[in-house]
C-alpha positions in Angstrom: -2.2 12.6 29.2 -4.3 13.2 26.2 -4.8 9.9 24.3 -5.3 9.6 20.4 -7.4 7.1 19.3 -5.8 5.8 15.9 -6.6 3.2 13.1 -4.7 1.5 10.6 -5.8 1.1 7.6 -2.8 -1.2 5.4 -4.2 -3.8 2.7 -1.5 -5.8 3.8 -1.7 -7.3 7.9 2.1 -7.4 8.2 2.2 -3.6 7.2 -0.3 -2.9 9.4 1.4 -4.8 12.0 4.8 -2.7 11.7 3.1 0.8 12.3 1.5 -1.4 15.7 5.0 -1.9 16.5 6.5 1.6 15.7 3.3 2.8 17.7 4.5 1.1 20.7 6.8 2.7 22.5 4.1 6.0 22.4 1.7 5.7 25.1 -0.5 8.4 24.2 -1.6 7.0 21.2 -4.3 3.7 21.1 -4.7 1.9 18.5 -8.4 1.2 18.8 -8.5 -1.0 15.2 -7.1 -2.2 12.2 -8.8 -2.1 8.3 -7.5 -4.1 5.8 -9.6 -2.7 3.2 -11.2 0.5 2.1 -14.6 -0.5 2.2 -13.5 -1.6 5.9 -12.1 1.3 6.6 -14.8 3.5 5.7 -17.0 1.5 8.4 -14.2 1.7 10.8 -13.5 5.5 11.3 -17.5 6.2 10.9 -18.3 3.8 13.7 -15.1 4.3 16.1 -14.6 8.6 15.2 -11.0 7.9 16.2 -8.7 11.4 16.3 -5.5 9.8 13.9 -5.3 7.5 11.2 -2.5 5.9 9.3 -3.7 5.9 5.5 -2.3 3.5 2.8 -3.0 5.8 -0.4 -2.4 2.1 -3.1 -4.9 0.3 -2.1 -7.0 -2.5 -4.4 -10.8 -1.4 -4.8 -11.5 1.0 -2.9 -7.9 3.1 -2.3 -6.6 5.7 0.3 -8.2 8.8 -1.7 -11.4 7.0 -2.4 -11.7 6.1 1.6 -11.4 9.7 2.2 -13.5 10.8 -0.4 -16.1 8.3 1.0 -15.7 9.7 4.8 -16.3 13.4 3.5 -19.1 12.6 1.8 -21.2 10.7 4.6 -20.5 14.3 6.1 -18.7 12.9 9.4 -15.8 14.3 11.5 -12.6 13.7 9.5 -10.1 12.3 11.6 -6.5 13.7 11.2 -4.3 11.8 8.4 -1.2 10.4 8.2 -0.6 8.9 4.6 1.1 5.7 3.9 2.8 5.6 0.2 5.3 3.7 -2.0 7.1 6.1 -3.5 5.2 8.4 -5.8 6.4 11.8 -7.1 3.4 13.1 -8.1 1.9 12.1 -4.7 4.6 13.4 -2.2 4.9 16.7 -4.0 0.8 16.7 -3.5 0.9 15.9 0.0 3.5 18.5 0.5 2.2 21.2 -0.9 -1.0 20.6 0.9 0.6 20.2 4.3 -0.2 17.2 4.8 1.8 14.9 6.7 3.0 11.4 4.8 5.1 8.2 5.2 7.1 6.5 2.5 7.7 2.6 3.0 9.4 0.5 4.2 8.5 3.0 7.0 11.5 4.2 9.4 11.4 5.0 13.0 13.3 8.4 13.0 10.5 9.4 10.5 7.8 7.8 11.9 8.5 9.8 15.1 8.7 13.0 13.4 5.2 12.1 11.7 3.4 11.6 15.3 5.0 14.5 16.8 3.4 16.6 14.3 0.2 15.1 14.9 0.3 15.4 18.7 1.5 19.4 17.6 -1.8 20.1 15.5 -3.8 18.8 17.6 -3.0 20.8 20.2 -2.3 23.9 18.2 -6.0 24.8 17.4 -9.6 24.2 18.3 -11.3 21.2 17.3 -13.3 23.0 15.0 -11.2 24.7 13.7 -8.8 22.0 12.9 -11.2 20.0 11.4 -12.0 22.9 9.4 -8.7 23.1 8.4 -7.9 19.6 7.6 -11.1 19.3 5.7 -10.3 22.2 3.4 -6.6 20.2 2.6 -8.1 16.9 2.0 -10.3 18.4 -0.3 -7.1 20.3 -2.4 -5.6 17.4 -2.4 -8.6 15.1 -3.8 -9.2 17.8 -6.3 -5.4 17.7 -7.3 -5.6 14.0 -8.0 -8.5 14.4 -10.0 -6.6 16.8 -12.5 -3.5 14.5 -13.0 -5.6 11.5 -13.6 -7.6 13.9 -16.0 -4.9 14.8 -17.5 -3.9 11.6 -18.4 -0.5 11.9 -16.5 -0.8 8.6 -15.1 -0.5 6.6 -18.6 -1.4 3.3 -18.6 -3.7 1.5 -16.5 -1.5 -0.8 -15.6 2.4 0.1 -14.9 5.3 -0.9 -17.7 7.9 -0.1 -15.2 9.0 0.6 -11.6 11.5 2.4 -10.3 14.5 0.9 -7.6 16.9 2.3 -5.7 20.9 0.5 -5.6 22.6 2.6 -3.4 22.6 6.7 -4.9 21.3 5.5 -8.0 17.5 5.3 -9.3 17.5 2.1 -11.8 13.8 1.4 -13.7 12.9 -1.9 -14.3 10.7 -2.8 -17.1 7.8 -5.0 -15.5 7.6 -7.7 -18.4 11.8 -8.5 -17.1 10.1 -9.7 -13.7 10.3 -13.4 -13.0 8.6 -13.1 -9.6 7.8 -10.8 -6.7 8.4 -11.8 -3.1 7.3 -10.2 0.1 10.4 -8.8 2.2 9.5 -7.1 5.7 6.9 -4.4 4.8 7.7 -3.8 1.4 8.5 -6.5 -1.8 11.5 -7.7 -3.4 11.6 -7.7 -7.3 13.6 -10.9 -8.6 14.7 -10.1 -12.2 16.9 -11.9 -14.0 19.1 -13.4 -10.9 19.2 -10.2 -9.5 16.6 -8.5 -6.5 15.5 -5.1 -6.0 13.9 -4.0 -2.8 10.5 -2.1 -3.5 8.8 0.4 -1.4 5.7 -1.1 -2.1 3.5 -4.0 -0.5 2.4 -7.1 -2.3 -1.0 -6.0 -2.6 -0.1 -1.9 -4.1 1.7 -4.5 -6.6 -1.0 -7.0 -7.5 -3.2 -4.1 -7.8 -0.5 -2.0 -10.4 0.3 -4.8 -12.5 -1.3 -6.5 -15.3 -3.4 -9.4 -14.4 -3.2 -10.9 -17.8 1.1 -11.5 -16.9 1.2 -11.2 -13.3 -0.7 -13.4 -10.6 -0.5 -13.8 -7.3 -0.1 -17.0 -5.7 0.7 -17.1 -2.5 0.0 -14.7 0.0 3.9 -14.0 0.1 4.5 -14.5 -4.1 3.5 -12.6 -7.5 4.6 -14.9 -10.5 5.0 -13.3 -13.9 3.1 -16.2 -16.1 5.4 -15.6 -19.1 8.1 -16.9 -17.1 6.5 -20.3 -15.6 8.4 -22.9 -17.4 6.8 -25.7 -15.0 4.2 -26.7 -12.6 5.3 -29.6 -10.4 2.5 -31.3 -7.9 3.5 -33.2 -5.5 0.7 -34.6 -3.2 2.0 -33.9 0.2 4.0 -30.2 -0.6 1.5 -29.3 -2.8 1.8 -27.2 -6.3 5.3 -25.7 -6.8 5.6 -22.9 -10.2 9.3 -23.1 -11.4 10.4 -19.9 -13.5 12.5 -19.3 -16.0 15.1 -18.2 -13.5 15.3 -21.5 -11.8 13.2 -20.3 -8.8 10.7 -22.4 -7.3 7.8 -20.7 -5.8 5.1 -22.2 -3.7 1.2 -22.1 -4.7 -1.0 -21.8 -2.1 -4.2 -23.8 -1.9 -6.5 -20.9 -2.3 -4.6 -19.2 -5.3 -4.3 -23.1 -7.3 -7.4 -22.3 -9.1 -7.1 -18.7 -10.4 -3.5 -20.2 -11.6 -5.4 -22.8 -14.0 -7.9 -20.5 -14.8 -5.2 -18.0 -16.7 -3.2 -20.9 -17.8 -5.8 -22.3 -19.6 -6.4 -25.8 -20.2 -3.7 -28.6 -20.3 -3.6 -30.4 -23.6 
């Protein structure tokens, strides 16, 4: 039995920790590391040459595209891709055109099996050369389609006014500035607006990254807060620093995260 060595390269440990899980019951592939970053990453796949990767594409500093970008430049073997995303129509209809195999979270098993079975297919399929070849000249369509669209200013604002949910068949948008708080649910987030909660294909840190740090702050490695919603900070010296919205919700500050809290607060008076 031919193993694959893989990586997984997730921002966010508990994402990265699903795919380890969904990878188990497949013998033939090895996980041989985990990133957490780009810039990780990068040093990852150049020092191990591993044959698969799972790639998240929203990434803070250094993202999906820019870790591939940064591989084909140092001139190395690229290994094969599989693409992690929230959902993006721009992006899927990119990876699809280019042939190139993706995953949409919260990632599902039926899916996920598919996705490796077409891994194990191309690798046996053609030549190591030749694949590389291959996937090489698909990465660098895809780049190069990205590139365009941002060009083109399709991508609007720097930071996103709105997200888009699903509530059974129908797609509902919410406008970001109606968010009270953001919470971590399994491998994706959970949008609490107005007494109501949305599941979001997207992890906590594709979030943190997306939104406007001016409004929106993390703090707690489970928790965004929308600022213009805090009504109230309550410390208590044994459970610590507790925000309370405008929803009523109380949500816990961690240690780490009290300071850049204050710091966009500004001063008490």
């Amino acid at each position: 039995m031919t193993t694959i060595r893989t990586v997984l390269i997730d921002d966010e440990s508990l994402a990265n920790a699903g795919l380890r899980a969904l990878l188990a019951p497949h013998a033939d592939l090895e996980v041989v590391s985990e990133a957490l970053s780009g810039r990780e990453a990068v040093r990852q796949v150049a020092a191990l040459k591993p044959d698969l990767i799972f790639l998240d594409v929203q990434m803070p500093g250094l993202n999906g595209l820019g870790v591939l970008r940064e591989l084909m430049r140092n001139g190395g073997t690229t290994p094969a891709v599989i693409f992690v995303t929230a959902y993006d129509e721009f992006a899927v209809q990119a990876f699809e055109v280019q042939a190139l195999d993706y995953l949409l979270k919260p990632v599902e098993g039926e899916r996920f099996r598919r996705a490796v079975d077409r891994a194990r297919a191309e690798r046996g399929r053609q030549a190591p050369k030749a694949r590389a070849e291959e996937l090489e000249r698909r990465l660098r369509a895809l780049l190069a389609e990205f590139d365009e669209h941002r060009k083109a200013g399709k991508s609007g604002s720097r930071y996103r006014e709105r997200l888009m949910v699903s509530v059974g068949t129908r797609s509902v948008i919410v406008e970001t500035a109606s968010i009270d708080w953001i919470g971590a649910r399994d491998y994706c987030a959970e949008l609490h607006v107005g007494g109501k909660s949305y599941a979001v294909r997207e992890t906590l840190g594709a979030l943190e990254a997306a939104l406007d740090p001016a409004s929106f702050v993390r703090v707690h490695r489970s928790a965004i807060i929308n600022l213009n919603r805090v009504t109230e900070l309550r410390r208590r010296a044994v459970r610590g620093t507790t925000v309370v919205l405008a929803d009523g919700a109380r949500v816990p500050v961690s240690r780490g995260r009290l300071g850049r809290l204050m710091e966009v607060l500004g001063p008490r008076r």
